[in-house]
C-alpha positions in Angstrom: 96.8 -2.7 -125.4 93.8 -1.4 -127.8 94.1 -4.6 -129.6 93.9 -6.4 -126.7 91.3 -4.7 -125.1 89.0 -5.2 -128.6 90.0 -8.8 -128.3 88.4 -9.2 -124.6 85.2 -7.1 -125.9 84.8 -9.3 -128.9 84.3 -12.4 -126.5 82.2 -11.2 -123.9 80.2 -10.4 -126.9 80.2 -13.6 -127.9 79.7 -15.0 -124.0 76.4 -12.9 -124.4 75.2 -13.9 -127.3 75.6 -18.2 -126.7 72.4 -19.7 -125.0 72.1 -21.2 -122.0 73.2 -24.4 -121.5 70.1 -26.6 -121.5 69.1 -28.5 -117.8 69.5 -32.2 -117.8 66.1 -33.2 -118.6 64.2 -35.0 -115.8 63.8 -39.2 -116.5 60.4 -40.0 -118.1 59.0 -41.7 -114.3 55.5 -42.8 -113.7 54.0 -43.7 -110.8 51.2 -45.9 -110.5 48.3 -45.8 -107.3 47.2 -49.9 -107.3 44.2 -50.8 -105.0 45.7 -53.5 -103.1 43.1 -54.1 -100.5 40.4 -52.4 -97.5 40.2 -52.3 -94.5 37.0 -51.9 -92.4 38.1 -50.6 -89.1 35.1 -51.9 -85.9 37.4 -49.4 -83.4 39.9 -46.4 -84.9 41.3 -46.2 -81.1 44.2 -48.3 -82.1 45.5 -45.5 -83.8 45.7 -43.4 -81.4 47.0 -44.2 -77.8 45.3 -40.7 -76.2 41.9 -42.3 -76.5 40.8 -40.0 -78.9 39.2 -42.5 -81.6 38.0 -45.0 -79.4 34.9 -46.3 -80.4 34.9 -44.4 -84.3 34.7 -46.5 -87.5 36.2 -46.1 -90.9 37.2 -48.0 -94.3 40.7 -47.3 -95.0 42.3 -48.0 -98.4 45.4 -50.3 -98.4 47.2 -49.2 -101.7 50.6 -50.6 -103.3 52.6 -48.4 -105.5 54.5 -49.1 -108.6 57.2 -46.8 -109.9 58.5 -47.1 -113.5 61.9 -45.7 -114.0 63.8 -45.9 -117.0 66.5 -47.6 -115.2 64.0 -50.6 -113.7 60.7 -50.9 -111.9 60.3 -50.9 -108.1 57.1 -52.0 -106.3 56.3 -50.5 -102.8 54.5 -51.8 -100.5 52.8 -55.3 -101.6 49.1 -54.6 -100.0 47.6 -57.4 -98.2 47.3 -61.0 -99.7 45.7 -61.3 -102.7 44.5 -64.8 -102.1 41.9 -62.5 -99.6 40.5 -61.5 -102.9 38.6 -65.5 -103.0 36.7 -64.5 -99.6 33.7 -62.2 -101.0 33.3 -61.1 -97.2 37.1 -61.3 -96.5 38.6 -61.7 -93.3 38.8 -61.0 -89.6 42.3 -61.3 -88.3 42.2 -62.5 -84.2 43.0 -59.1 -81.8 42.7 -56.7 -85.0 39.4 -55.0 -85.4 38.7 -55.2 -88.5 37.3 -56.5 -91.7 40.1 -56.7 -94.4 38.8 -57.5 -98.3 41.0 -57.4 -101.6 38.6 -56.6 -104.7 41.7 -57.1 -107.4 44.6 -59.3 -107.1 47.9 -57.4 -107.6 48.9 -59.7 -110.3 45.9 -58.7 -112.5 46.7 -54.8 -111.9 49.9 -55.5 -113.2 48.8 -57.3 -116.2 47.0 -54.6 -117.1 50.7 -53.5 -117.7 51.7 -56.7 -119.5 54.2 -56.9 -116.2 54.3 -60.0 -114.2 56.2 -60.0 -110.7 58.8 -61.5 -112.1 59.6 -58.6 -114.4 59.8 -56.1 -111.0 63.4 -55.3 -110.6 63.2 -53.9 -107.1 60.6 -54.2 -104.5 60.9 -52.5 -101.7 58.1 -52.2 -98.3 57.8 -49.2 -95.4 57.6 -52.1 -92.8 56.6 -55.9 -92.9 53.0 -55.8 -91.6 51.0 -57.6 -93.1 49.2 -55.1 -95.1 52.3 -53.7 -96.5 53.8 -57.2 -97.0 51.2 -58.9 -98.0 52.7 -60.1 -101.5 56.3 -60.0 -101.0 57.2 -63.6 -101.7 55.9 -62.8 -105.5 58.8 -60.5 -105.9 61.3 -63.1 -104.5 63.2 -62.6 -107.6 63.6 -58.9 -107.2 66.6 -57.0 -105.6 65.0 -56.8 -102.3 65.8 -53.6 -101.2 65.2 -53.3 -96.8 66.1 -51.3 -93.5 68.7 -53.6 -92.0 66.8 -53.3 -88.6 63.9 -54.3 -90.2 64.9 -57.0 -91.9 66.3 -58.2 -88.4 63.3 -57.8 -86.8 60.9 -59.8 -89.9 63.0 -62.4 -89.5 64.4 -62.9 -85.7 63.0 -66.3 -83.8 59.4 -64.3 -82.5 58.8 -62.9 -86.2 58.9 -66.5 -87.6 55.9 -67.6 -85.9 53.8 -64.6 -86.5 51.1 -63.8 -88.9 53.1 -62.1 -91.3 56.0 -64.3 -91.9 54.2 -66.6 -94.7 53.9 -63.4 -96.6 57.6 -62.6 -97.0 59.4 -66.0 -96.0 61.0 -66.2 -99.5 62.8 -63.0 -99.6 64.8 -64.3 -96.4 67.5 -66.0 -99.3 66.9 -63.2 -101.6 68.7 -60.5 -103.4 69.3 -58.4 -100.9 70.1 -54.8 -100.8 70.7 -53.3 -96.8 70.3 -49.7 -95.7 72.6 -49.8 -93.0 72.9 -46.8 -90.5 70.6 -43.4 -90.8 71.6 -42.8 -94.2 68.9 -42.3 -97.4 68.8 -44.7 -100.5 68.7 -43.6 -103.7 67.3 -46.4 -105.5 68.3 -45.9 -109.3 71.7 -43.4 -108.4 69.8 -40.3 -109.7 68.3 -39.0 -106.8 64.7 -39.2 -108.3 63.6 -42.5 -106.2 64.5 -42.1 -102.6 64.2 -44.4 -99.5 64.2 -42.3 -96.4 64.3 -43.9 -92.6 61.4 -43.0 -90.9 61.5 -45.3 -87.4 59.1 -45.5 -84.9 56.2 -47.4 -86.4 58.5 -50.3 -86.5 62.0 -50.6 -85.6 63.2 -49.8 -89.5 60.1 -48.0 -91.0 60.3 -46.4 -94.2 59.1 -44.0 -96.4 59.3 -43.0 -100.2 60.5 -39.9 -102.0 59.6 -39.7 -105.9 60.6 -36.8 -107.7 58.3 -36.2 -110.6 58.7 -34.2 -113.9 55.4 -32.5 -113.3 54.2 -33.4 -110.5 57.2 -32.4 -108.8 58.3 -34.7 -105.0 56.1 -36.5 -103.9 56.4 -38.5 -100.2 54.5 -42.2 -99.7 54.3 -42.0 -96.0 53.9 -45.5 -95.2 51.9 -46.4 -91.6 53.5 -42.7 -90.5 49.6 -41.8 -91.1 46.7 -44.0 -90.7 44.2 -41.3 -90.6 43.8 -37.9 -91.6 43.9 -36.7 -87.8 47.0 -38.6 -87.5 49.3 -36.0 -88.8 47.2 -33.0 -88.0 46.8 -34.3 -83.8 50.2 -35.9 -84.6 48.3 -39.2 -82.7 50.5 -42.5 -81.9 49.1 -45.8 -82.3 49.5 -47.3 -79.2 51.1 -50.6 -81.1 53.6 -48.3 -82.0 57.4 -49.6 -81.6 58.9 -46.5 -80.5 56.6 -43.2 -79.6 59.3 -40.8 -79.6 60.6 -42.0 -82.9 57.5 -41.6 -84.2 56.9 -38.1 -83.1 60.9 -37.4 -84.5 59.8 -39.3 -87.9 56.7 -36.7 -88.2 59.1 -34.2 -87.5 61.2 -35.3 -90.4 58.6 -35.5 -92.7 57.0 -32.1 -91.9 60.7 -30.6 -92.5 61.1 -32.7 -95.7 57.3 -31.6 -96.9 58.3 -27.7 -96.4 61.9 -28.3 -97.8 60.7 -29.4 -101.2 57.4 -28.0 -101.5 56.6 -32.1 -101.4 53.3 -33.4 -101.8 52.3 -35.9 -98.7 50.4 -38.9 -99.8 48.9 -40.5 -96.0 48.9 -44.1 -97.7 45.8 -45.2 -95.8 43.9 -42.2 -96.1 41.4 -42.6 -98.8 41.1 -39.2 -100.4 44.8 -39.1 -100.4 44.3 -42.1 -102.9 41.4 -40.8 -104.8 43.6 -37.7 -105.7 46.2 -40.2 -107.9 45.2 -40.8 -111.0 43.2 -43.4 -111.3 45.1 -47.0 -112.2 45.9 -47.3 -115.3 46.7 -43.5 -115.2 50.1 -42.9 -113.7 51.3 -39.3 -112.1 54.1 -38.1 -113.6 
């Protein structure tokens, strides 16, 4: 019994003294804030069906985001066209009001990279409008990775004679990954890169989790936010495809924020942009 009684001391001794085992350590991921366009807005009160903006004017910042994981790249969102970038005073789309300009083509950002699309893995959007799908057809080689109601939606009979459906038309005999159902999608299998369904805006709006070695989780919002009295009035744009999923999708995001102790980037918002390092500078 003595013996086996020193036997059991001798390796809970030993249990003490061996270190730790050592955390997994995180992936090596960068993300990258790319100017992908501006927006002068003539009237904010589209953003807001309460009539609380009507009348107010702003430049918001259209940015596209590039992710670098060790496992692949994934662009999201695509910005508005860069062929915008040849009209000095850009453009005035009919019914919208506002000016929309691109200073730098997306291609050129990514050179800066020495990436081409055609090196981009995975793109991926938070809804098809045009400012957020601008470029998709350069990533027609990509594993296109989409809500299945959206994809619906961009590509039922009254989508194909919109505005935006030049901008994505390729990606219609893509690669094509579906997020059926209400489920997340974890982009490289990790859990670092996360598609979340965020309805309401559209009928298959997204948004983007990114879990960061220092910086810690960080949430691309998408059009969940045009403007910084968005999420603090919780306003609806009145173009909105569903208001109550909208206001359930804010919801969502509030609980995610206090969950994780996320950051909130309101993609449109341009001190939200100013705060990323500035391109070529990645947050990691």
């Amino acid at each position: 019994m003595r013996r086996n009684l020193l036997l059991a001391s001798a390796l809970m001794l030993m249990a003490a003294c061996t270190p730790p085992a050592q955390e997994a350590a995180a992936p090596d991921i960068q993300l990258y804030a790319l100017d992908c366009g501006l927006v002068n807005m003539n009237d904010l009160g589209v953003f807001a069906d309460d009539g609380s903006m009507n009348g107010q004017t702003r430049e918001l910042i259209v940015p596209c985001y590039l992710i670098r994981h060790p496992s692949g790249d994934l662009i999201w969102d695509t910005g508005l066209p860069e062929a915008l970038a040849d009209l000095p005073n850009g453009i005035t789309p009919d019914g919208f009001p506002a000016t929309l300009s691109v200073p730098v083509r997306l291609s050129a950002q990514l050179a800066q990279l020495n990436l081409t699309p055609a090196d981009i893995e995975y793109v991926s959007v938070s809804h098809y409008h045009s400012d957020h799908s601008g470029n998709l057809n350069m990533f027609a080689a990509s594993n296109w990775i989409v809500d299945a109601e959206e994809r619906s939606r961009m590509f039922s009979d009254e989508a194909r004679t919109g505005q935006e459906f030049p901008n994505y038309s390729q990606l219609e005999t893509a690669n094509t990954t579906r997020i059926e159902g209400d489920a997340d999608h974890d982009v490289f299998g990790d859990g670092t890169v996360t598609i979340i369904q965020t309805p309401g805006h559209t009928p298959g709006h997204t948004i983007l989790r990114v879990n960061l070695a220092n910086a810690g989780p960080v949430l691309i919002t998408g059009d969940m936010y045009h403007l910084a009295e968005t999420r603090e009035r919780r306003l609806v744009p009145g173009f909105n495809f569903d208001r109550a999923q909208t206001l359930a999708s804010m919801d969502k995001i509030d609980a995610l924020e206090s969950s994780a102790n996320a950051r909130v980037i309101r993609e449109h918002v341009p001190e939200d942009f100013a705060a990323l390092p500035r391109f070529p500078e990645a947050l990691n």
